[in-house]
N, C-alpha and C positions, 0 to 999 in steps of 0.2 A: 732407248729403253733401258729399263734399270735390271737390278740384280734379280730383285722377285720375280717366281712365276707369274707368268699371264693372266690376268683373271677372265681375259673373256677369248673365249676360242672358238664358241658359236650362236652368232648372232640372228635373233627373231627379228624382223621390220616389218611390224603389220600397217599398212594403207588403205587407205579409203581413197587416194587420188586428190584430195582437197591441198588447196594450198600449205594449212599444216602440216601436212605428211610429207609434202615436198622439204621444206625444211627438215624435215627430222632426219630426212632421207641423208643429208648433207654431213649429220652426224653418223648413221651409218657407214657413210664412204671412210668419214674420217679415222671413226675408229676401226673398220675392218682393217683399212688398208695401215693404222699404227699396230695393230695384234696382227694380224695377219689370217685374220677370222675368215668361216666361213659364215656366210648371209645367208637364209632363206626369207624370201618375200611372202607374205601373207596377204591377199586379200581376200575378205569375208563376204559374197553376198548376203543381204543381212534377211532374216528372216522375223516378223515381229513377232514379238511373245503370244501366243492363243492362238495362230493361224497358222496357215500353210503356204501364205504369197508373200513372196522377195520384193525387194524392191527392186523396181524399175530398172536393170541394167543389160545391155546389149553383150553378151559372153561375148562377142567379138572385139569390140570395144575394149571389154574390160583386159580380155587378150592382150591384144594391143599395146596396153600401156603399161601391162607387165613387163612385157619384153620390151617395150624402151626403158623400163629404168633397171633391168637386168644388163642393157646392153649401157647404162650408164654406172653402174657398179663394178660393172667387171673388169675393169680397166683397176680403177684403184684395190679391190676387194679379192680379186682374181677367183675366188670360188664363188659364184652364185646359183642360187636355185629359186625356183617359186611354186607355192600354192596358190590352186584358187577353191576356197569352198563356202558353205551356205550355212547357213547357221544365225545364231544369237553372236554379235562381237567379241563380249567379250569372254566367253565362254570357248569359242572358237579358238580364239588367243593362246589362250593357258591351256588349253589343250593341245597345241600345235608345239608349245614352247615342252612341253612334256615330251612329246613325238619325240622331237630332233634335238632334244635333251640340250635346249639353250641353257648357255651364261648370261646371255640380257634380251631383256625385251625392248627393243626401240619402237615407240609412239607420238603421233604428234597431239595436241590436245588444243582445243578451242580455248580453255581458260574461263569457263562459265563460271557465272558469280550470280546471286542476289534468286530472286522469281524463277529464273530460267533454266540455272543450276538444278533447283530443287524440281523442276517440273521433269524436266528433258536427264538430268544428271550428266554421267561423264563415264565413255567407256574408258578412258585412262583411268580412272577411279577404282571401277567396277573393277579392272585387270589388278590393280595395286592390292587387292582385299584381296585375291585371288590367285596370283601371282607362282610358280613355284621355282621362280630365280630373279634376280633384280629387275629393275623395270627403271629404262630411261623415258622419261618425256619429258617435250620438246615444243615450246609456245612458237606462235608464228612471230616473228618481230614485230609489225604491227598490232599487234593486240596488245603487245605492253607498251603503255606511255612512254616516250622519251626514250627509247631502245634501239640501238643505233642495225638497221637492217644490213648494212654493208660490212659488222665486224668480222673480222673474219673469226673462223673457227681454231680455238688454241685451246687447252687447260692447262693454267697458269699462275690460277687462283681458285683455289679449291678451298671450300667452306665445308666444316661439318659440325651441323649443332649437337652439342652431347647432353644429354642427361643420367649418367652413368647408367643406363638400367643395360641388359646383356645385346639387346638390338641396337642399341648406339654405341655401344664398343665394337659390335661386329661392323656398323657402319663405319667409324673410324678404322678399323682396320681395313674396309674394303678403300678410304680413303686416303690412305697410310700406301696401299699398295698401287694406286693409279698415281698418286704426287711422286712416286721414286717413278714411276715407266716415263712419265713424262715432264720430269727434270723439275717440280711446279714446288708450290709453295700451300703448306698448309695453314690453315686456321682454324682452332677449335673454339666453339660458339658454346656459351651456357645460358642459356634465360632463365632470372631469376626471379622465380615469379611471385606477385605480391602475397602476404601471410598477413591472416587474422591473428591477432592476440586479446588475452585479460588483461585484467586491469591491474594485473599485480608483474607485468613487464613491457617496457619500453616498447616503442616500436625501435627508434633509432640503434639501441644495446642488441637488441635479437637481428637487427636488421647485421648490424655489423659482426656477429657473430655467424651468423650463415652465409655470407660473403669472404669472411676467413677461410671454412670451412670449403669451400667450394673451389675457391685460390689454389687452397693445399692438394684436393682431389687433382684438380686440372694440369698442375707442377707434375705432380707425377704421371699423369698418362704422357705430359708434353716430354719429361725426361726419356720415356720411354723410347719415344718416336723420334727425337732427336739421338737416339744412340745406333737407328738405326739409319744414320747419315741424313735424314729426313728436317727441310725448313720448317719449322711452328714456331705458330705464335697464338696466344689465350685471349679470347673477347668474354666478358660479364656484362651481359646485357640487362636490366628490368624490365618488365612489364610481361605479358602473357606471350606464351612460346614463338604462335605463330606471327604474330606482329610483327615481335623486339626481332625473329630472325628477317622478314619481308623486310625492316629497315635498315638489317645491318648489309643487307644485298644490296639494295637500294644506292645505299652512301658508299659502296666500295665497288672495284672492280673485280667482280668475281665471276669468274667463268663457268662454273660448275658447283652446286650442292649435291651435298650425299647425305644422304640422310636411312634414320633405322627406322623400321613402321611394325607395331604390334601385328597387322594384319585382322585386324577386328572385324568381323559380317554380323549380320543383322541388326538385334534390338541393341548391345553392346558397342554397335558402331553407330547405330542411330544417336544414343543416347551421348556420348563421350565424343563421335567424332575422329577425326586423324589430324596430326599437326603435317603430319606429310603431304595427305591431299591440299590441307589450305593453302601450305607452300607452295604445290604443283601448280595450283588454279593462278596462281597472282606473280608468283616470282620472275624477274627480268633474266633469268638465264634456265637452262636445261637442269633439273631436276633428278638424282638419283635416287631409287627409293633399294636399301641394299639390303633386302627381306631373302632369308632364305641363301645367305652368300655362303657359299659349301665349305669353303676351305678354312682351315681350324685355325682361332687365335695363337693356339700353343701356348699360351697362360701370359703371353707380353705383354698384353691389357689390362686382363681380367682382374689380374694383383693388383691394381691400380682402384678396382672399382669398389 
């Protein structure tokens, strides 16, 4: 572990028992037992919006498989706890993570896409708009193509797309501060995305002039973070945010994104969307969304931005 405080001291793992949750679960272990967190378990019997009937589950049952995976954390984790309650999910969530006053939300996500996405949605989603401290999720290995199920768990490479606005500098700082606990190597990601012009300038001139500009931005955050004994290195990606980043995951090996999210709900997220969720839904590794990360830049970034 490095010099910096801890950033996570107590840890939310909400499950449902699905295969994905078992995975995430293995993030859980990993990271309680490198902070030396406390865990609360969270399962939600789920309750549908307009009624008053749960879904189908045996409380005993559901028992049961609490305290196997409390008696499977406790080992690495050493403090564990669990809830069990009824509700909407992800409403439950964020309210549980308020409770027990977490540092991270740990979830697992199905990774919905296309028709299915839009019918059914995604309570990792829902929690991310709603959130009131970071939110990890965590794809099954199977659902991503070519995603090797047996890697083991390390961060080692650590990705973080910036856009200079104040939620991707906080991200970068919260990425800044997990690459020193864990000895890892950073990467700062820009997409640079494509721009309309007249007809009275280039594309190629403008194009190379916001390329400079952007170089120069990313030097200095990367001085910054290199002074505080920390590996980076600068990626310039084209084409639209969520893509240029899905491919620069894709061709590298990267254990871990972190990433900043406006936290947009309703007509405003309807309409604009998240580059965080697209990433969450498709990316070949765990997902950081570092919304709401409490502890202050102290201006190391911020002059940069």
């Amino acid at each position: 572990m490095g010099d910096e405080q801890p950033v996570i001291k107590r840890i939310l793992f909400a499950t449902d028992f699905s295969s994905c949750a078992h995975h995430a679960e293995e993030y859980v272990a990993f990271l309680a037992n490198a902070y030396e967190a406390t865990v609360t378990i969270l399962h939600v019997l789920e309750i549908y919006e307009g009624t008053y009937v749960t879904t189908v589950q045996d409380p005993n049952e559901t028992q049961e498989q609490l305290d196997e995976i409390v008696r499977r954390l406790t080992q690495p984790a050493g403090r564990v706890k669990h809830q069990q309650r009824a509700g909407i999910p992800d409403t439950i969530i964020c309210e549980t993570a308020q409770e027990v006053r977490a540092d991270l939300i740990v979830l697992g996500t199905h990774g919905r896409t296309g028709l299915r996405h839009v019918l059914l949605g995604s309570t990792a989603e829902r929690v991310l708009t709603m959130a009131p401290c970071p939110v990890l999720t965590v794809r099954k290995p199977g659902e991503v193509e070519g995603h090797v199920a047996t890697k083991p768990i390390h961060f080692k490479q650590i990705v973080v797309p910036i856009d200079f606005s104040d939620c991707s500098l906080e991200a970068v700082e919260y990425g800044v501060q997990i690459t020193k606990n864990f000895d890892a190597s950073l990467t700062l990601l820009h997409s640079l995305e494509p721009l309309s012009y007249g007809i009275d300038l280039t594309f190629g001139h403008a194009a190379e002039q916001n390329h400079h500009r952007v170089a120069s931005q990313l030097k200095l955050v990367a001085d910054r973070i290199q002074s505080r004994g920390v590996s980076v290195c600068t990626v310039i990606r084209g084409g639209l945010p969520a893509d240029s980043i899905l491919e620069f995951i894709d061709g590298s090996d990267c254990d871990l994104v972190v990433m900043g999210t406006h936290g947009r709900r309703g007509l405003s997220h309807l309409v604009k969307g998240s580059v965080a969720e697209a990433v969450l839904r498709r990316a070949s590794c765990p997902v950081l969304a570092a919304k709401h990360f409490t502890q202050t830049r102290s201006g190391r970034l911020a002059a940069a931005s």
